[in-house]
Every structure is written in C-alpha cells, then in structure tokens.
DODRENLUM-898740 format. One record per residue: x, z, y of N, C-alpha, C in turn. Coordinates in pm, whole numbers, padded with zeros to 5 digits, always signed. Layout:
BEGIN
XZYXZYXZY/...
***
This chain:
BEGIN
-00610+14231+06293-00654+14348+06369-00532+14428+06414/-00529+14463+06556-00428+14564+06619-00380+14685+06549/-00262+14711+06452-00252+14806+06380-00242+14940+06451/-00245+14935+06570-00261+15050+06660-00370+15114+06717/-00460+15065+06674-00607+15112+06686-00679+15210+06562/-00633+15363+06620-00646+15430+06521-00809+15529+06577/-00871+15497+06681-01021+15591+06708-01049+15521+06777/-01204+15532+06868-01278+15475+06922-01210+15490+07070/-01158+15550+07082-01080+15549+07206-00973+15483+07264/-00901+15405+07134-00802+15333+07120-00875+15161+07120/-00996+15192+07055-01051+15051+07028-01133+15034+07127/-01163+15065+07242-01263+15054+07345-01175+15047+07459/-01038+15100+07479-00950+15037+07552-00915+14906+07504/-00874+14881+07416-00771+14751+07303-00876+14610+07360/-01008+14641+07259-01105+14526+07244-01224+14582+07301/-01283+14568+07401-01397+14608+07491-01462+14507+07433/-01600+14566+07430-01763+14417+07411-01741+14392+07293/-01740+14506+07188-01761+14417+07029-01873+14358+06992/-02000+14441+07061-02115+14397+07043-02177+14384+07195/-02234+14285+07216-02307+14286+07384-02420+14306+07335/-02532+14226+07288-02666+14226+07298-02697+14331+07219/-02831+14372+07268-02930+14475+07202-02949+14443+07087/-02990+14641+07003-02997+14592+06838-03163+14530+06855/-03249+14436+06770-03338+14439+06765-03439+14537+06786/-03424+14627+06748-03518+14741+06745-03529+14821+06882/-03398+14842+06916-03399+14887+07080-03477+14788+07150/-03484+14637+07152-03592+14560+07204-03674+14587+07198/-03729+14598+07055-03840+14630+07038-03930+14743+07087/-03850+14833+07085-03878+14951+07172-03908+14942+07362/-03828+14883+07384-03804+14839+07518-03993+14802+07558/-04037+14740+07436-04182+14643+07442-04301+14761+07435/-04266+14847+07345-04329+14946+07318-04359+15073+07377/-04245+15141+07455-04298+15252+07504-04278+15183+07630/-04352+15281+07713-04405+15278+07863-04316+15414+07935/-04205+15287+08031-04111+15409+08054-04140+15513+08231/-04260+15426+08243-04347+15545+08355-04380+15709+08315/-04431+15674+08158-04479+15808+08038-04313+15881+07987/-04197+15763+07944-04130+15875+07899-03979+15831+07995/-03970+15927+08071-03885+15913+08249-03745+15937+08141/-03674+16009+08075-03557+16007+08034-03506+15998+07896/-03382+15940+07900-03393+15850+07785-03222+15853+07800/-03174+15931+07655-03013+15956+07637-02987+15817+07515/-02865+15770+07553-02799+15689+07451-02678+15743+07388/-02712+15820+07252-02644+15886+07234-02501+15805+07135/-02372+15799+07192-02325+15734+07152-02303+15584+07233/-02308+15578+07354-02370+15484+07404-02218+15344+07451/-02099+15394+07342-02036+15314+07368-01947+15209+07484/-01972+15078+07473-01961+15017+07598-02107+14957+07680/-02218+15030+07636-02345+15034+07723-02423+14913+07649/-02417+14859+07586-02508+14747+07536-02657+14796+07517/-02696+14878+07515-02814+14959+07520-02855+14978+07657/-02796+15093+07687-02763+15160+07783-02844+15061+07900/-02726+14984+07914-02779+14847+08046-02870+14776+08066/-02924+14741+07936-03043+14680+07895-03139+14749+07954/-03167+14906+07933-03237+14966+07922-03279+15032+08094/-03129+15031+08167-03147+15060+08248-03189+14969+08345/-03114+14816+08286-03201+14649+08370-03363+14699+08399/-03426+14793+08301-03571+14756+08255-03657+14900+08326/-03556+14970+08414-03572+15055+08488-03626+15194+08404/-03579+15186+08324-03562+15320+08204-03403+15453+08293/-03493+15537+08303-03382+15633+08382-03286+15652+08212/-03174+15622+08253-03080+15645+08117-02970+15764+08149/-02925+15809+08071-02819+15927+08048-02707+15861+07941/-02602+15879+07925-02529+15788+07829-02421+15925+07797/-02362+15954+07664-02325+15975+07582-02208+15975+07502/-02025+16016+07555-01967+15912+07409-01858+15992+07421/-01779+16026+07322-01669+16093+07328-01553+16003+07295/-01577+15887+07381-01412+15753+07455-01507+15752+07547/-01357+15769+07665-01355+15772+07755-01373+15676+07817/-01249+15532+07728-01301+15403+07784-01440+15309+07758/-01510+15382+07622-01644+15278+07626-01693+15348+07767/-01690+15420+07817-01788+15536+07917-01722+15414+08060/-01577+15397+08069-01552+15330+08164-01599+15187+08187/-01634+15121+08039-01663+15003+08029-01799+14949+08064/-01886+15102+08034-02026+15122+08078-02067+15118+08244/-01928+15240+08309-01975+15219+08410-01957+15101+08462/-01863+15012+08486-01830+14883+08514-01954+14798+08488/-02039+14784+08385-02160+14673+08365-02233+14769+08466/-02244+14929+08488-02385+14916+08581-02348+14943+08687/-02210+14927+08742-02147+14913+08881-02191+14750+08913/-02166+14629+08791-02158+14526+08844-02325+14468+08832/-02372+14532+08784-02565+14525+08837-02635+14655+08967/-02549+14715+08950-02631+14807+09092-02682+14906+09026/-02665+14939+08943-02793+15035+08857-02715+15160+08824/-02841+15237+08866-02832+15372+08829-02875+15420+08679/-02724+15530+08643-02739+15599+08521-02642+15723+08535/-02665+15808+08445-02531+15943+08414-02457+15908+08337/-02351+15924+08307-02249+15920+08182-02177+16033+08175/-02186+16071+08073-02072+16190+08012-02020+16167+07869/-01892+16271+07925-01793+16209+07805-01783+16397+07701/-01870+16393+07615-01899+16480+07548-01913+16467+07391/-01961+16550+07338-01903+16546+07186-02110+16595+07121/-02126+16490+07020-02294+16503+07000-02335+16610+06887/-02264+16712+06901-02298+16818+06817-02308+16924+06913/-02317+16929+07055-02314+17018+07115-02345+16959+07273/-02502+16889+07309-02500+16788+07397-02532+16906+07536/-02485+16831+07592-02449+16924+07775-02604+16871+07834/-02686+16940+07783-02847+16887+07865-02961+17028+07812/-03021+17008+07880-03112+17137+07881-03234+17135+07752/-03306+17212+07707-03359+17211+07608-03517+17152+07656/-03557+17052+07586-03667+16976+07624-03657+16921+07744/-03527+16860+07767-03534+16777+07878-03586+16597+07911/-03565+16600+07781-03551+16428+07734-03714+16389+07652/-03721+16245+07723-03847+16206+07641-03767+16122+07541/-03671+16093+07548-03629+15985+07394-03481+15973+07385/-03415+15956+07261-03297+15988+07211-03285+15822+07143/-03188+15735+07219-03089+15658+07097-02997+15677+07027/-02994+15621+06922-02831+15603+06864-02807+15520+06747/-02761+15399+06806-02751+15252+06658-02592+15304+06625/-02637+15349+06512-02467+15319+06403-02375+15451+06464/-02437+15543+06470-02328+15623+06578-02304+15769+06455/-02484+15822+06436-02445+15940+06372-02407+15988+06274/-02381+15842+06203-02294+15893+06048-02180+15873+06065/-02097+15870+06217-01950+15898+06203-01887+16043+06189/-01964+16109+06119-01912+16275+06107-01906+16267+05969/-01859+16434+05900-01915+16503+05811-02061+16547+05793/-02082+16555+05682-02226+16604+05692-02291+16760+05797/-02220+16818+05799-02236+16927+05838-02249+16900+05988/-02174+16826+06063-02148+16781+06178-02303+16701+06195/-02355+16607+06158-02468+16531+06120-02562+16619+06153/-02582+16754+06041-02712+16806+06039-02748+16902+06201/-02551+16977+06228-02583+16969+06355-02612+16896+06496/-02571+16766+06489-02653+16646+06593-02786+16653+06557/-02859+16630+06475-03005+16640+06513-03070+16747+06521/-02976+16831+06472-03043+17011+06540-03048+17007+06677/-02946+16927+06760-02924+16936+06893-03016+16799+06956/-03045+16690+06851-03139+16600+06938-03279+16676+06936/-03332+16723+06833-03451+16819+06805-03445+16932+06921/-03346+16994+06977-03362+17085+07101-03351+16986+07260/-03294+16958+07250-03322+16825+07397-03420+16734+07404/-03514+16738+07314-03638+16643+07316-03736+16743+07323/-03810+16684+07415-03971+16736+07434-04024+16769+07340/-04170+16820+07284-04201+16767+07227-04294+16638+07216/-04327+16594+07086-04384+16455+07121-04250+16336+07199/-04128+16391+07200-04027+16325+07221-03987+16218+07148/-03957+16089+07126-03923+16009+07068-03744+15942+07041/-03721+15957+06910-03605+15909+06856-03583+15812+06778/-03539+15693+06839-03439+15560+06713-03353+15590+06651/-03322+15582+06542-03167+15607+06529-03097+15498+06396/-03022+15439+06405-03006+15364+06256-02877+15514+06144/-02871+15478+06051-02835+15527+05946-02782+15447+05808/-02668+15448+05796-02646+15315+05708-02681+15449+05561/-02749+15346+05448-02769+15448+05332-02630+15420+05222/-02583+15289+05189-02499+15244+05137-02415+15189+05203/-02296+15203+05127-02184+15097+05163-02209+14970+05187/-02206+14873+05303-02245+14809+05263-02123+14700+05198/-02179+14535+05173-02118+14524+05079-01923+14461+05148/-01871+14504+05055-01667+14489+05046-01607+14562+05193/-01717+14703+05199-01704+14794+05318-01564+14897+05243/-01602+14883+05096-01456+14963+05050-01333+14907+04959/-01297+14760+05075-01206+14704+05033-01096+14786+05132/-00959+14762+05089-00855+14817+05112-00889+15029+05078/-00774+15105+05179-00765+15246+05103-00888+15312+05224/-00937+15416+05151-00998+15489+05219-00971+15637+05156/-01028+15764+05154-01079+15890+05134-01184+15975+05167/-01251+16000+05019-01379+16061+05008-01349+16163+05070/-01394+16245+05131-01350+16373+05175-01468+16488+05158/-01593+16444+05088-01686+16483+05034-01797+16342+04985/-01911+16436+04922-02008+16352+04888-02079+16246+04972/-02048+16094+04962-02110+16008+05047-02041+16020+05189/-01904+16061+05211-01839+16078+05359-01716+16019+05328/-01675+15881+05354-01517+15825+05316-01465+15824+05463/-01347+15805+05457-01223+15796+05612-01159+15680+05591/-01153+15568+05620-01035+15483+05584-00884+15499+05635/-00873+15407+05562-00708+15527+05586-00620+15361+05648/-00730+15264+05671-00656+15153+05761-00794+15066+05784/-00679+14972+05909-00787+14885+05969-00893+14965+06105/-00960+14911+06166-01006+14887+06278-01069+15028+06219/-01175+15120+06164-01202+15200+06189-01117+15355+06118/-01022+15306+06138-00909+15416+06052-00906+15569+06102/-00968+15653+06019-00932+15772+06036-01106+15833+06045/-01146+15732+06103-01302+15748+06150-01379+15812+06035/-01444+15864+06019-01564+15932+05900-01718+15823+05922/-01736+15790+05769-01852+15736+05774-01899+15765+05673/-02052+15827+05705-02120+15921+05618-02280+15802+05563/-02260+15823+05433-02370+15696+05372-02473+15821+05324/-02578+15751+05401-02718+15897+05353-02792+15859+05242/-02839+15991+05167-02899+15969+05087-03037+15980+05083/-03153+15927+05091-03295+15932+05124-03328+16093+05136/-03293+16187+05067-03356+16304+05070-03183+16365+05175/-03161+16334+05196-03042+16386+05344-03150+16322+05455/-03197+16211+05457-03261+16162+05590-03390+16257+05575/-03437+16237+05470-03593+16364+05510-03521+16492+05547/-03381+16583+05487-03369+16657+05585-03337+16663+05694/-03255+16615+05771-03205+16603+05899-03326+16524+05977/-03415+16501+05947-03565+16490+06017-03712+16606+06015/-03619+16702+05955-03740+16814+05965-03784+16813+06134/-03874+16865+06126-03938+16864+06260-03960+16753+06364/-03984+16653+06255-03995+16473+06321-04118+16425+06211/-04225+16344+06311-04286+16250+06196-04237+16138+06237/-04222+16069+06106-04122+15894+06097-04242+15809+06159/-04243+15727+06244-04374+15640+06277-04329+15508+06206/-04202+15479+06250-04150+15368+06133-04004+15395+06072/-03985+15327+05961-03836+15326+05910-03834+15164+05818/-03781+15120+05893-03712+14956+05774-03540+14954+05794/-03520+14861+05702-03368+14825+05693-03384+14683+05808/-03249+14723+05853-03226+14627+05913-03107+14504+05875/-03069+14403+05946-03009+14327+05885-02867+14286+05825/-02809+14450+05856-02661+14499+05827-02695+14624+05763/-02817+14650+05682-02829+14711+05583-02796+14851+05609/-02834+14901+05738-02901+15026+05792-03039+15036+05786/-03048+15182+05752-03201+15248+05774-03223+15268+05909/-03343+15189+05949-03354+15235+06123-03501+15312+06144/-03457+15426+06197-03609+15520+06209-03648+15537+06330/-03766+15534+06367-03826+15578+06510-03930+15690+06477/-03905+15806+06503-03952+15972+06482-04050+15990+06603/-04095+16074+06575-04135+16158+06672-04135+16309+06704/-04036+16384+06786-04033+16537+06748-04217+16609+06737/-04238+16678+06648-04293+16772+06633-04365+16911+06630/-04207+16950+06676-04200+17082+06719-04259+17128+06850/-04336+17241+06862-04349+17316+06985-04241+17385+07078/-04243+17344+07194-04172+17418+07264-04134+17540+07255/-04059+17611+07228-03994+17782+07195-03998+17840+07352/
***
C-alpha cells in the first residue's frame, strides 16, 4: 500500500474504483421503493459514485455528498460518461448545505462511523432535518471490529473510536457502535429493517418519524 496515502482525499486521487458495484442492499432498495413517490435521494458520502450512478442509471434524481474532492471528480466523470444528471457537493456531513425536509431518502454504506461520536450524533441530527417526514434512510454501521481490523498501531481516542496510525486508512476515525448508540442516533426513526451484512456491518433502513416543525 502507497505509504503516502494519508485521507480520503489522497486515496481517491492515488487508487480510484476501490469498490464499483452496488452494496446489496442499495439493490435491494433500488427494487423496493418507487422513485416516482420519493423524487430525491442524497448519497451521503457518495465517494467515487458506485451508488450514486447506479441509482441515477435507474432514473432516481440523486444529490451526492463527500468531503474529497477527487471521489466527487471521479463521480462526475462516470455520470459525464453516461449522460446523466446529478448534483455533487463537496461538503462536510455534520452540517449538510440542503434545506430542511427537502429529501425523500438519505444513503450512506460505511461512511458515518468515520467521525467521533459526537460528530456521528450530529450527522443524523442533520439527516433527521433534511428528510421529510416519512423520509427514508439506509445506512450501514460496522458494530465491531471486524476481524485482524486491529492489526498493526492504531489510537483509541475515546470509547469504541480508534485512528490508525498506518496503512491505507491512516489518521481516519472509525467509530464501532454499540446497539444502544444505534437506538440513539435513531431517535425519531422507525427501523423497518436492520441485518448484518457480509463484512459484518449493521445495515438499517429507517423511516423518519418526525413531524414537520
């Protein structure tokens, strides 16, 4: 691995396309809602678009998400080289640049436990204000380490939040939830489903709750 790849900004210039295809569940979703009923749809975190494109192939109006600049460039490039229309902004998900109840649905595979906790509880304070209500959210959540995730050095820097201190995600924060952290940071959501998936993330599909203010 490039010992110079110290953030997502470094690694999305370096090695573009770590992952192409859709997570399962975003498929699955794709099957499930009816994107006539819910017109906008943010990928939060949306990387080098592997979502994103899919979603927008399937004529889902998309908004995309990412604080690197180059996954955002890498994004536009796949829906420059299909024709397809989407937004991209290069913003930070504790403080999203969109209006309050604008959005019928919120992604994000593997994205929101790259903070501190505190950072965390404010992203879904902010997906909970940009969703409708009756708005719909995926999101995966890894609960554990998974397994020889804490080989070589890292630092706890609180409870369940390590940094590695080398290798491909160095410096990065990854926050492992604890079942009663996911029931909080879902107040004002009912879970319609939650399973593990096959890299041993919790993946939830919510539904906001809340009344419009």
């Amino acid at each position: 691995m490039n010992d110079e790849i110290r953030d997502w900004e470094s690694a999305y210039r370096q090695l573009p396309y770590q992952e192409i295809h859709p997570h399962p569940l975003v498929l699955q979703l794709a099957e499930r809602v009816d994107p006539t009923r819910h017109l906008h749809w943010l990928d939060l975190g949306c990387g080098d678009g592997r979502h994103l494109v899919y979603l927008a192939q399937r004529g889902w109006q998309m908004y995309g998400l990412d604080l690197a600049m180059w996954g955002l460039i890498r994004t536009g490039e796949r829906l420059e080289m299909d024709d397809l229309p989407a937004m991209l902004t290069y913003g930070n998900m504790q403080k999203l640049p969109l209006a309050q109840g604008s959005l019928d649905g919120v992604i994000s595979i593997k994205v929101i436990h790259h903070q501190v906790y505190r950072d965390i509880r404010k992203t879904f304070s902010e997906i909970k204000r940009v969703l409708r209500p009756g708005g719909l959210l995926l999101a995966s959540l890894p609960q554990a380490p998974v397994e020889n995730w804490k080989q070589g050095r890292y630092r706890e820097v609180e409870a369940g939040t390590y940094i590695p201190l080398e290798g491909f995600e160095q410096g990065i924060p990854h926050h492992f939830f604890e079942q009663t952290e996911i029931s909080e940071c879902l107040t004002g959501f009912e879970v319609l489903n939650q399973e593990i998936d096959e890299w041993g993330y919790v993946c939830i599909l919510a539904q906001n709750i809340q009344d419009a203010q």
